[in-house]
Biopython code that builds the backbone (N, CA, C, O; Angstrom):
import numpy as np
from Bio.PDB.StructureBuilder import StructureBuilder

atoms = [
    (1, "UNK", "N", (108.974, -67.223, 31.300)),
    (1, "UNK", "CA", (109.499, -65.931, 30.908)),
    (1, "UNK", "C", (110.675, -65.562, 31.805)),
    (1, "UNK", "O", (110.724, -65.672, 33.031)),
    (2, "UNK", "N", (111.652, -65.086, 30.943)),
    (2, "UNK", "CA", (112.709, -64.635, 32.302)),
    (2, "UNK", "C", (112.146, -63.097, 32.579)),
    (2, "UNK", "O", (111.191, -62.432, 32.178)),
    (3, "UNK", "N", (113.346, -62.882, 33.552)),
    (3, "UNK", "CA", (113.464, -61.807, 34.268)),
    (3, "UNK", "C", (113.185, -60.791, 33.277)),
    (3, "UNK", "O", (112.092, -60.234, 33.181)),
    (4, "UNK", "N", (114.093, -60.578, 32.609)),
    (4, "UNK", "CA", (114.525, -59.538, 31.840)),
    (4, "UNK", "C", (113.101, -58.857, 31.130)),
    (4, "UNK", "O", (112.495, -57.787, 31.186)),
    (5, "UNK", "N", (112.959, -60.277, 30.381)),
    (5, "UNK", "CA", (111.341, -59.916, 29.730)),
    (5, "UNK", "C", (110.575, -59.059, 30.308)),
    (5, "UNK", "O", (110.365, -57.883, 30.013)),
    (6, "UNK", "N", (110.039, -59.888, 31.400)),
    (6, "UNK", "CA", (109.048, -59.289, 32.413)),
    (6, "UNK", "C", (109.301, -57.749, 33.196)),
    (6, "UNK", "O", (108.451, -57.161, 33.864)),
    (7, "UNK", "N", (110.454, -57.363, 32.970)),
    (7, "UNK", "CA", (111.012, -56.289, 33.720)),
    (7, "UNK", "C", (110.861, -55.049, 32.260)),
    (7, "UNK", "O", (110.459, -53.888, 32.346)),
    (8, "UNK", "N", (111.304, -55.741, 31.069)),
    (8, "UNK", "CA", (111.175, -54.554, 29.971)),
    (8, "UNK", "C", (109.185, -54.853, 29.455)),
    (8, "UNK", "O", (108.515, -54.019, 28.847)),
    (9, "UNK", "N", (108.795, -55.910, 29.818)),
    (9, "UNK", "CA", (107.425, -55.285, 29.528)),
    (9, "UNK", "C", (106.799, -54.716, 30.711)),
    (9, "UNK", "O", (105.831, -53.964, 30.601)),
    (10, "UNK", "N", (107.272, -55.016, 31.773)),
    (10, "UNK", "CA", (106.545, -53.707, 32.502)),
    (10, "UNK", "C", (106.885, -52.688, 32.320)),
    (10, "UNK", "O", (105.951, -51.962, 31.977)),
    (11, "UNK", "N", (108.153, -52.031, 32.393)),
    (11, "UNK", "CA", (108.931, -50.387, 32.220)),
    (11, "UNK", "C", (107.982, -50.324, 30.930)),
    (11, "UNK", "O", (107.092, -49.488, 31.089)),
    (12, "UNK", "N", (107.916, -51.195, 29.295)),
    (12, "UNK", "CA", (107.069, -50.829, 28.831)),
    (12, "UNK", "C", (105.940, -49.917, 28.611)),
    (12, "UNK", "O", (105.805, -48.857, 28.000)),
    (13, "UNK", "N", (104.906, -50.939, 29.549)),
    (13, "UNK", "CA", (103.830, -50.766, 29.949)),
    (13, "UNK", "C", (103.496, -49.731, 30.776)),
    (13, "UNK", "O", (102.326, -49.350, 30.785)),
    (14, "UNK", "N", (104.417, -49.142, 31.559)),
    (14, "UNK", "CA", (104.348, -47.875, 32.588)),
    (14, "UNK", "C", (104.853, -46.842, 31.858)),
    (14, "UNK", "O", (104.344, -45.769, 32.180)),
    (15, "UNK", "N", (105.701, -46.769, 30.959)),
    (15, "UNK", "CA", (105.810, -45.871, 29.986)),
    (15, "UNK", "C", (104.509, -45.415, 28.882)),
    (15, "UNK", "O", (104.260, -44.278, 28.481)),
    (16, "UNK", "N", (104.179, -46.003, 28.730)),
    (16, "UNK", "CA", (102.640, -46.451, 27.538)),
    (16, "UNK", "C", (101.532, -45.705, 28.468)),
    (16, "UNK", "O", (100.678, -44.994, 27.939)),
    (17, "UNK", "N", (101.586, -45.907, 29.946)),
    (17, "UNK", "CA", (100.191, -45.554, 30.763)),
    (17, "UNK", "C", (100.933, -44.216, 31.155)),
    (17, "UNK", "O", (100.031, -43.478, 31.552)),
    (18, "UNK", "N", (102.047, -43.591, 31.232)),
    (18, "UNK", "CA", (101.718, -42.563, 31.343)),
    (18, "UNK", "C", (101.973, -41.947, 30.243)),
    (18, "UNK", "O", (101.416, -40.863, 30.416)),
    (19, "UNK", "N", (102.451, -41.926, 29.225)),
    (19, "UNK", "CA", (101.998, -41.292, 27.634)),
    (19, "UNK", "C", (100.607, -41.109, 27.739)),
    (19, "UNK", "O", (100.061, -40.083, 27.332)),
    (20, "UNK", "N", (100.014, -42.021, 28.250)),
    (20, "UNK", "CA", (98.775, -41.889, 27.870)),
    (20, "UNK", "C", (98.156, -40.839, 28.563)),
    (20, "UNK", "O", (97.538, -39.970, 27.947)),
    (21, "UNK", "N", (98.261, -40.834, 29.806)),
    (21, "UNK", "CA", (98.143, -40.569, 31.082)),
    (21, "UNK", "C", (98.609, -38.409, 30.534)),
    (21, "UNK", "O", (97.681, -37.613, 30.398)),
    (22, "UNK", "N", (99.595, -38.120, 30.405)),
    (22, "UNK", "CA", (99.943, -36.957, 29.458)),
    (22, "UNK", "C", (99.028, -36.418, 28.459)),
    (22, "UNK", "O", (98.184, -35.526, 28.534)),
    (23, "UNK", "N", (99.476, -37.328, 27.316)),
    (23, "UNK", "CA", (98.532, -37.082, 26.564)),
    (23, "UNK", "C", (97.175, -36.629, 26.927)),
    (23, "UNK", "O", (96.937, -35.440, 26.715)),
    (24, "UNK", "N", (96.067, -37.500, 27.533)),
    (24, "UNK", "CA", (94.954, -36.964, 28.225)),
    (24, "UNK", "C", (95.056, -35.850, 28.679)),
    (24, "UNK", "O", (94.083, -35.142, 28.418)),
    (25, "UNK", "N", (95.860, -35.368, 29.279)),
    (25, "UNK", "CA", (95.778, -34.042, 30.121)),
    (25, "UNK", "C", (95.427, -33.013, 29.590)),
    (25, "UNK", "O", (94.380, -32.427, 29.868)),
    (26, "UNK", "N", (96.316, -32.621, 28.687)),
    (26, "UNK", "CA", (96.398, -31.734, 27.541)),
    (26, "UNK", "C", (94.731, -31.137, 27.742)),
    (26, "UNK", "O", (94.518, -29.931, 27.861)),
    (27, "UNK", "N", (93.351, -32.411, 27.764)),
    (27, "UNK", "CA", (92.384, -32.125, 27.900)),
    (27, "UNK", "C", (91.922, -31.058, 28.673)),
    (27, "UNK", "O", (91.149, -30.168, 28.318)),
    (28, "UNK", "N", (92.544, -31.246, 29.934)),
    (28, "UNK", "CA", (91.734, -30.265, 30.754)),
    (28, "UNK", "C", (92.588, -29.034, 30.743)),
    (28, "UNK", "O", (92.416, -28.349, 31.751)),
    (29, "UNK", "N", (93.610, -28.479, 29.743)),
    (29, "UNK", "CA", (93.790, -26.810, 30.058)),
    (29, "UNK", "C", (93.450, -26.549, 27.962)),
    (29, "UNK", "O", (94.256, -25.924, 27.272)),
    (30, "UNK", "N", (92.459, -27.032, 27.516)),
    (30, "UNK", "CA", (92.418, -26.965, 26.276)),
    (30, "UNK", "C", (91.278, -25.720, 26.244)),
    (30, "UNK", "O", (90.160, -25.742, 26.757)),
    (31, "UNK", "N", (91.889, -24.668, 25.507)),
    (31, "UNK", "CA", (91.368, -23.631, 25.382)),
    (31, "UNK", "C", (89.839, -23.865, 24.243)),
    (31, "UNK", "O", (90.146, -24.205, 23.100)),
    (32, "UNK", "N", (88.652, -23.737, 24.458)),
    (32, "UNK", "CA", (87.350, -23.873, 23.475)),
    (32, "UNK", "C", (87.311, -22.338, 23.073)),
    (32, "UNK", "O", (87.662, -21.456, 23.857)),
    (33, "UNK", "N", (86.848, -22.088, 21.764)),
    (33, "UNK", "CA", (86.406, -21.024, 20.864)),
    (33, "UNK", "C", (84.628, -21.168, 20.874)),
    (33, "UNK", "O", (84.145, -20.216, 21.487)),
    (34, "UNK", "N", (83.789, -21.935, 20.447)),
    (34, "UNK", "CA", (83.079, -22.808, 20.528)),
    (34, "UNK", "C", (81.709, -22.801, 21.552)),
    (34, "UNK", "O", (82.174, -22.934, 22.684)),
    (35, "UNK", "N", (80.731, -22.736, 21.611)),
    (35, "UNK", "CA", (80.077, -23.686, 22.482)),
    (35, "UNK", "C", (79.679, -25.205, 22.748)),
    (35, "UNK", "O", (79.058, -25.644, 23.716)),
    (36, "UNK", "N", (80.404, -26.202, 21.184)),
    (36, "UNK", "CA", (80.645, -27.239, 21.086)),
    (36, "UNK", "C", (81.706, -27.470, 22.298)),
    (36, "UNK", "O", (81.536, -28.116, 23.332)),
    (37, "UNK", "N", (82.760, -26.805, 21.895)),
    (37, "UNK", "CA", (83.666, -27.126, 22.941)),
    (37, "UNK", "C", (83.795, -26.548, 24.115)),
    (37, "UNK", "O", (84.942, -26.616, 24.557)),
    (38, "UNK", "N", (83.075, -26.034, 24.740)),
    (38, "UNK", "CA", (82.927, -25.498, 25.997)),
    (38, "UNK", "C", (81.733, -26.586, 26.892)),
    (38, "UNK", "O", (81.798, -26.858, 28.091)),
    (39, "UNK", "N", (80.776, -27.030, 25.993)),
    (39, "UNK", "CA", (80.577, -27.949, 26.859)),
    (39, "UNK", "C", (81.110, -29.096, 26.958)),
    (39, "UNK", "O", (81.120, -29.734, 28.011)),
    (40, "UNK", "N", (81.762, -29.609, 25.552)),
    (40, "UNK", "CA", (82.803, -30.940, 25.902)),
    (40, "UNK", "C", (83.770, -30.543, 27.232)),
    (40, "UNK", "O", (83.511, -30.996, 28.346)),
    (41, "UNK", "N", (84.816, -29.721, 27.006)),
    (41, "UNK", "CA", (85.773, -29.603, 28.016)),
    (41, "UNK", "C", (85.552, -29.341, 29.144)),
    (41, "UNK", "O", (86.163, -29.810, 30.104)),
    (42, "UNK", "N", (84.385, -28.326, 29.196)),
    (42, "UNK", "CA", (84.838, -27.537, 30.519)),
    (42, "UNK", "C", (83.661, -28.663, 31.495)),
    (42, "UNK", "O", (83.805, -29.249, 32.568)),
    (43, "UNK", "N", (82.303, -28.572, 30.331)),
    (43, "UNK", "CA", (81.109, -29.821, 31.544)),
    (43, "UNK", "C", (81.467, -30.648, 31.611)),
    (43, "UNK", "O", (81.452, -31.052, 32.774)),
    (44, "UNK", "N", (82.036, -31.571, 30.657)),
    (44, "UNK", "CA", (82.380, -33.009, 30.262)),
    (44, "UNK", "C", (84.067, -33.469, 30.726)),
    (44, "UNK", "O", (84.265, -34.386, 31.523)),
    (45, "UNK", "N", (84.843, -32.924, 30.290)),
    (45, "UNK", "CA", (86.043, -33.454, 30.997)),
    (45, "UNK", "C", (86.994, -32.614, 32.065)),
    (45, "UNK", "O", (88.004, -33.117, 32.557)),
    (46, "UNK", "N", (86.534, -31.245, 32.365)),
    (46, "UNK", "CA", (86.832, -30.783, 33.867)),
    (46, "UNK", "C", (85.646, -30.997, 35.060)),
    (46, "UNK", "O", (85.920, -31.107, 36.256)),
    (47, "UNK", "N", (84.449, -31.029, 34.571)),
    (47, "UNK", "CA", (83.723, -31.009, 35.742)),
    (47, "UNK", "C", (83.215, -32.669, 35.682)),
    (47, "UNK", "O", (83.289, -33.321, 36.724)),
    (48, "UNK", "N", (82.820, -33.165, 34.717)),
    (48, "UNK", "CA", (82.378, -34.934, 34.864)),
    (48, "UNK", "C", (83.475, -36.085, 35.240)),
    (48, "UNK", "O", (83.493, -36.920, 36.144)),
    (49, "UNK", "N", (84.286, -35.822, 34.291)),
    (49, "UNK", "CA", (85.237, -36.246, 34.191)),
    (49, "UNK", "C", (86.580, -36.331, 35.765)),
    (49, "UNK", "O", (87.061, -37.313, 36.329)),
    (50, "UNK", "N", (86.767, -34.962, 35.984)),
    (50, "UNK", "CA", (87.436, -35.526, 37.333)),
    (50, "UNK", "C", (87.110, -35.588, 38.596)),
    (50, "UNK", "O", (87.601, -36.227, 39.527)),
    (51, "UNK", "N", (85.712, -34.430, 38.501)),
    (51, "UNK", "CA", (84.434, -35.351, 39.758)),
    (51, "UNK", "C", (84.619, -36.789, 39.615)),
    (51, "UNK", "O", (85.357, -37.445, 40.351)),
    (52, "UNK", "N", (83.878, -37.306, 38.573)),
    (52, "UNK", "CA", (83.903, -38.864, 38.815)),
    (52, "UNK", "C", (85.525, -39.856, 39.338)),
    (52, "UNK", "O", (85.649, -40.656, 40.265)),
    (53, "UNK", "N", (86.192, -39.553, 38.684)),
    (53, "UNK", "CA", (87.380, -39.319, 39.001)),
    (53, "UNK", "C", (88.127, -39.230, 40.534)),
    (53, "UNK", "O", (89.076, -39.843, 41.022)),
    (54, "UNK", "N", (87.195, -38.126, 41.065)),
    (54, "UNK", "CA", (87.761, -37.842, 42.593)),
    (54, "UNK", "C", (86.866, -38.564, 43.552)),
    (54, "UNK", "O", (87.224, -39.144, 44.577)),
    (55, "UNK", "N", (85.647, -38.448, 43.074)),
    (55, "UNK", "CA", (84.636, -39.497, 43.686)),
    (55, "UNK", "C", (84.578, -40.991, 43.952)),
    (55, "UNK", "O", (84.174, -41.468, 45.012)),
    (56, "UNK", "N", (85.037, -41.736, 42.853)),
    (56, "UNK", "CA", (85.441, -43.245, 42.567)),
    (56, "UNK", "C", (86.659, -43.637, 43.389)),
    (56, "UNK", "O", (86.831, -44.809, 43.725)),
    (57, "UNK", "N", (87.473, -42.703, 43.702)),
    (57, "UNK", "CA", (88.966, -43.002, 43.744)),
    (57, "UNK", "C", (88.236, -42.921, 45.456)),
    (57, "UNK", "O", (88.488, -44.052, 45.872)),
    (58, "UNK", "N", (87.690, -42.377, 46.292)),
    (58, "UNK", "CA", (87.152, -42.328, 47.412)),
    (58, "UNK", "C", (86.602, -43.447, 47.542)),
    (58, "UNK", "O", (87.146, -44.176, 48.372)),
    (59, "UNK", "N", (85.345, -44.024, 46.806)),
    (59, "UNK", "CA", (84.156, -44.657, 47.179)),
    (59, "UNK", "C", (84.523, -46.121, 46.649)),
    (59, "UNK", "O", (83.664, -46.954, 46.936)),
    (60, "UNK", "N", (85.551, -46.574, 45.982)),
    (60, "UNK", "CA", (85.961, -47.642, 45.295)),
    (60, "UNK", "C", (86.822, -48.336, 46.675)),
    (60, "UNK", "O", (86.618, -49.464, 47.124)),
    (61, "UNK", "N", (87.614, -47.545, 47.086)),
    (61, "UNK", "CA", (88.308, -47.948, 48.511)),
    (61, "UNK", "C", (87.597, -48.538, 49.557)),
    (61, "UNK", "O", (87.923, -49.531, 50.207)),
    (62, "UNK", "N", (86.366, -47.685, 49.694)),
    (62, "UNK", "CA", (85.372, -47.491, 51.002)),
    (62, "UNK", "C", (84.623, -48.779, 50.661)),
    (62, "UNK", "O", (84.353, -49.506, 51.617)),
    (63, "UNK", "N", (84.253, -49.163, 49.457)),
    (63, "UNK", "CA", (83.383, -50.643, 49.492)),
    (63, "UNK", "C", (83.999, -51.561, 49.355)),
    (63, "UNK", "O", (83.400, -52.565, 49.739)),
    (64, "UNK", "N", (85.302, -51.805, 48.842)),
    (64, "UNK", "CA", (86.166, -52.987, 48.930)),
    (64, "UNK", "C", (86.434, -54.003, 50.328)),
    (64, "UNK", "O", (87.102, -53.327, 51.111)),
    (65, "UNK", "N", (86.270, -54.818, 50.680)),
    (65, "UNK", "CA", (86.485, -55.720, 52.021)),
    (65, "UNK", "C", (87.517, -56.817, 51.655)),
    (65, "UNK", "O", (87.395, -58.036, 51.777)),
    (66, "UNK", "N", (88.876, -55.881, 51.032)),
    (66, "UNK", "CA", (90.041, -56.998, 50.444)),
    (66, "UNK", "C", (90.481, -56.592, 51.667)),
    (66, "UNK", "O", (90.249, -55.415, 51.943)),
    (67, "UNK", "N", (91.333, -57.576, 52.863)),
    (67, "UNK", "CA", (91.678, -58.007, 53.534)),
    (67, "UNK", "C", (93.275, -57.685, 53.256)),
    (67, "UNK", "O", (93.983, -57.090, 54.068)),
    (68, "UNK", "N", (93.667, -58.111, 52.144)),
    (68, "UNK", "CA", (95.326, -58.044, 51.965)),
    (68, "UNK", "C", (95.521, -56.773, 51.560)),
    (68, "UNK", "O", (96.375, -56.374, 52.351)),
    (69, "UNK", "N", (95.221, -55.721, 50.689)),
    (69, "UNK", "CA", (95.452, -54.890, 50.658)),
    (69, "UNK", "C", (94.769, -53.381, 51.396)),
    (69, "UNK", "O", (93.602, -53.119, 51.687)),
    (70, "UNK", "N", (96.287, -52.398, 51.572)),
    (70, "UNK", "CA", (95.402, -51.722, 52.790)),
    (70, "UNK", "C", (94.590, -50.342, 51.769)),
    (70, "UNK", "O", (94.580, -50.155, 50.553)),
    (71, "UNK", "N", (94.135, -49.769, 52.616)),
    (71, "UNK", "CA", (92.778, -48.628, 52.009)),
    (71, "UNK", "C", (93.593, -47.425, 51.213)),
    (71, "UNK", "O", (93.260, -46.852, 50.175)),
    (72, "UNK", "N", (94.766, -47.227, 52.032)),
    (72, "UNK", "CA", (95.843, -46.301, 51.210)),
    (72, "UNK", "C", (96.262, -46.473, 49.863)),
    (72, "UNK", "O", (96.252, -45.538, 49.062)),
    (73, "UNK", "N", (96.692, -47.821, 49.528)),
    (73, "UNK", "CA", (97.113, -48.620, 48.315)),
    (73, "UNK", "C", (96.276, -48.212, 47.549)),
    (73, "UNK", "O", (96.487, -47.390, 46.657)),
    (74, "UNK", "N", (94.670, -49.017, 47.942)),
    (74, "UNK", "CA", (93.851, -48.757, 47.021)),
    (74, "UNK", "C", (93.534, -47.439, 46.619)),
    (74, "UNK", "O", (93.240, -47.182, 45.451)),
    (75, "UNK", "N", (93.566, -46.763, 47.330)),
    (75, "UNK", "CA", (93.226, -45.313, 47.511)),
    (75, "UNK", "C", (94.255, -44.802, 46.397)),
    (75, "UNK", "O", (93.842, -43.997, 45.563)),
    (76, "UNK", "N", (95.371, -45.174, 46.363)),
    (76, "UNK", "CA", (96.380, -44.623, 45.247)),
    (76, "UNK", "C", (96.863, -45.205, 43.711)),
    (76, "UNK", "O", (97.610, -44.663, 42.897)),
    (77, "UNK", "N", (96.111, -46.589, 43.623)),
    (77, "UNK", "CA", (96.165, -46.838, 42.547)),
    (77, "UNK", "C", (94.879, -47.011, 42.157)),
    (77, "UNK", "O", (94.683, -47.718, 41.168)),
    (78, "UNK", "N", (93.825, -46.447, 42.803)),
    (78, "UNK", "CA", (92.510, -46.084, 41.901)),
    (78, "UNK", "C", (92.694, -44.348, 41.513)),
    (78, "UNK", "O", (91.837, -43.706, 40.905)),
    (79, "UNK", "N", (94.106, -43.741, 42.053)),
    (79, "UNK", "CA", (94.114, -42.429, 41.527)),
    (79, "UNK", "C", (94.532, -42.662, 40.940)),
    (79, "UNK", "O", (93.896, -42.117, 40.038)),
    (80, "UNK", "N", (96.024, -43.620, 40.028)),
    (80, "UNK", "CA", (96.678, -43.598, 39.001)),
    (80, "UNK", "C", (95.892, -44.195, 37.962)),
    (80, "UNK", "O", (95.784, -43.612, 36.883)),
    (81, "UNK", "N", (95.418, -45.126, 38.138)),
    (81, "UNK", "CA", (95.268, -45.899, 37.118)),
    (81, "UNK", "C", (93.465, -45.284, 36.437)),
    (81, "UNK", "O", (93.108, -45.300, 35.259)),
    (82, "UNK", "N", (92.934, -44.971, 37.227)),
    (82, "UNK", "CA", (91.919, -44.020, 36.814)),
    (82, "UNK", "C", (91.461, -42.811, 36.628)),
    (82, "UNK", "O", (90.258, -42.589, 36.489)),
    (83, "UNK", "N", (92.602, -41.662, 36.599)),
    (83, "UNK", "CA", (92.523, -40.556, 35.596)),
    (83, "UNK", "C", (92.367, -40.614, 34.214)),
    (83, "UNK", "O", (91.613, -39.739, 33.790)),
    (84, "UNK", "N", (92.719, -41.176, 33.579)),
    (84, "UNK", "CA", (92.888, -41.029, 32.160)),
    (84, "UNK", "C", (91.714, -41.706, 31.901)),
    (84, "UNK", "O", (91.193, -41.187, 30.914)),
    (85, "UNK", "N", (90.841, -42.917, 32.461)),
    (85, "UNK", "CA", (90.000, -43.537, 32.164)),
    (85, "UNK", "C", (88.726, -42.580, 32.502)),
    (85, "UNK", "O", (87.667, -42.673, 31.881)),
    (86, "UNK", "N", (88.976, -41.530, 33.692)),
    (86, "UNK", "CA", (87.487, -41.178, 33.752)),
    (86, "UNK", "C", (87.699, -40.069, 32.801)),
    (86, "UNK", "O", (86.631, -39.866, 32.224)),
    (87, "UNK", "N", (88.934, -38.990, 32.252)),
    (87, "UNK", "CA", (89.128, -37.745, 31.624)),
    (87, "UNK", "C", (88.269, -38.375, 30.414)),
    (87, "UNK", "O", (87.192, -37.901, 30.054)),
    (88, "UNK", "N", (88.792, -39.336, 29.918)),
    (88, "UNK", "CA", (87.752, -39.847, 28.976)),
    (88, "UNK", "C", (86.696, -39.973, 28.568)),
    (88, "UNK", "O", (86.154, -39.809, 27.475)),
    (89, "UNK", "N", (86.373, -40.319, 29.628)),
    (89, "UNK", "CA", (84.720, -40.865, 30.015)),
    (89, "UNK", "C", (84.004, -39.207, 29.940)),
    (89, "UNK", "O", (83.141, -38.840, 29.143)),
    (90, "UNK", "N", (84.615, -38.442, 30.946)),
    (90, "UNK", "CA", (84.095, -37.116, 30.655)),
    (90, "UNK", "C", (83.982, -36.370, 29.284)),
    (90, "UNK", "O", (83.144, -35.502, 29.038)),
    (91, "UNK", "N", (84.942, -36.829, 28.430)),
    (91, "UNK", "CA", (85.158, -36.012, 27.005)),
    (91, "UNK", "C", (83.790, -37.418, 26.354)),
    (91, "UNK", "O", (83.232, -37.014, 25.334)),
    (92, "UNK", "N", (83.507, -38.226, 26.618)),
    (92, "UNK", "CA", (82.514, -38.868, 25.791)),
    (92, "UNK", "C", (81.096, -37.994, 25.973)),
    (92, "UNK", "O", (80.356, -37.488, 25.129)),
    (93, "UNK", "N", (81.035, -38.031, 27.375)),
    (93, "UNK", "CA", (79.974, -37.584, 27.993)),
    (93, "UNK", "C", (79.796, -36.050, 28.071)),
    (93, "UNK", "O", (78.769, -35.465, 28.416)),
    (94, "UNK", "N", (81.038, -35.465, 27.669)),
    (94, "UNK", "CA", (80.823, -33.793, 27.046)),
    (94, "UNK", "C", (80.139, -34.138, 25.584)),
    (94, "UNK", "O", (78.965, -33.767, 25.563)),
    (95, "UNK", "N", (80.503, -34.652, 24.565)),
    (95, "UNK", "CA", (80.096, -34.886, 23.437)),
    (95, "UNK", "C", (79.034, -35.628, 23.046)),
    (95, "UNK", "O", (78.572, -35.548, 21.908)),
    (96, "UNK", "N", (78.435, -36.627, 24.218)),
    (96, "UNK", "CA", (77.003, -36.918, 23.944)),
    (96, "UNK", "C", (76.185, -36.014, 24.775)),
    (96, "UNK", "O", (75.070, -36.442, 25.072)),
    (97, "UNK", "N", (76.491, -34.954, 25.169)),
    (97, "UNK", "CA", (75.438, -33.694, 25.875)),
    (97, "UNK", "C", (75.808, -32.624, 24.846)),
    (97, "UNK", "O", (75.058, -31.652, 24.760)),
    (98, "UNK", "N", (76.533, -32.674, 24.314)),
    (98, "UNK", "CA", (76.574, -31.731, 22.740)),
    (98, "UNK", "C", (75.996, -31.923, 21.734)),
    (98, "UNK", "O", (75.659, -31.098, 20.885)),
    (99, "UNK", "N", (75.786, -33.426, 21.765)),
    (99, "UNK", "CA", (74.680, -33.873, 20.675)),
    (99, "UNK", "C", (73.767, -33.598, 21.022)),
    (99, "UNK", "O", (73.175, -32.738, 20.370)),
    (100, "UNK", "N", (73.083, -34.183, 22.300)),
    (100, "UNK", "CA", (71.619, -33.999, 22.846)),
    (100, "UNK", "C", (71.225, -32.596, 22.590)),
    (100, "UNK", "O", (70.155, -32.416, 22.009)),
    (101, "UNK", "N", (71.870, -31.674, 22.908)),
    (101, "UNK", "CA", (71.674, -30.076, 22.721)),
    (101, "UNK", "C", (71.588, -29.858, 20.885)),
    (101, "UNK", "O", (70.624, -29.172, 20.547)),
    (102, "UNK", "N", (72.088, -30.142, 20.234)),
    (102, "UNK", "CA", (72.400, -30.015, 19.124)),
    (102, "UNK", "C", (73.475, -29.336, 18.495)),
    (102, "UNK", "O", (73.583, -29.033, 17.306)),
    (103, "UNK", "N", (74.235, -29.141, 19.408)),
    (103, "UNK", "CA", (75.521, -28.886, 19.160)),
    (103, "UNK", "C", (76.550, -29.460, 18.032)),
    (103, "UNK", "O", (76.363, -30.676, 17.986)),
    (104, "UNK", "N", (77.371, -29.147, 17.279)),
    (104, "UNK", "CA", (78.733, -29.427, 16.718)),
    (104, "UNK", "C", (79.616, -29.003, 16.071)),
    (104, "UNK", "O", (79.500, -27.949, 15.446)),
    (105, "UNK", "N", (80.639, -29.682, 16.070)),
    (105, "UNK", "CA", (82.065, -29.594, 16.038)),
    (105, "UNK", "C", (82.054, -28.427, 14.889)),
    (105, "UNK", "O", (83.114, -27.962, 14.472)),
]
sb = StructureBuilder()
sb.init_structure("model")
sb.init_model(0)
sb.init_chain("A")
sb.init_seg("    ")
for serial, (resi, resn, name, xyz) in enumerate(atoms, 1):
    if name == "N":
        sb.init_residue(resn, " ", resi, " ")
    sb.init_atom(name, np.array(xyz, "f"), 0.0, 1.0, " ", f" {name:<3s}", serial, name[0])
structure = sb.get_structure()
């Protein structure tokens, strides 16, 4: 692969993760009418969601024993690259505690 390639699929690809990365957000100032959506958003993707989020990005560093990379690094690309993955995770996990309750949309 040349240069070039590899240089427009990464800019790509970093464009794509933070669209995404945006997009997600939107989640956590999303106004609920709802008690469907009050426990998706507010339990599930402000409080699960970036707890886990702030928690992982700590404790993912702290058990690693990689040698080449230092604790800071990790420390900052387990914040980038795992927001959007846990906001997620929280909006799943708002919506399977909406089911359990009997909640919906």
């Amino acid at each position: 692969m040349s240069r070039t390639t590899i240089y427009t699929l990464l800019g790509a690809s970093a464009l794509a993760w933070i669209a995404l990365s945006v997009w997600t957000v939107r989640r956590l100032w999303k106004h609920w009418s709802t008690d469907y959506e009050r426990l998706v958003y507010r339990f599930g993707v402000r409080r699960f969601g970036v707890g886990s989020w702030l928690l992982f990005s700590v404790l993912f560093p702290l058990m690693e024993r990689d040698e080449v990379t230092s604790p800071a690094l990790s420390v900052a690309m387990t914040l980038f690259v795992g927001f959007p993955i846990f906001l997620w995770a929280g909006y799943l996990w708002g919506r399977t505690m909406a089911r359990f309750y009997g909640l919906s949309e």
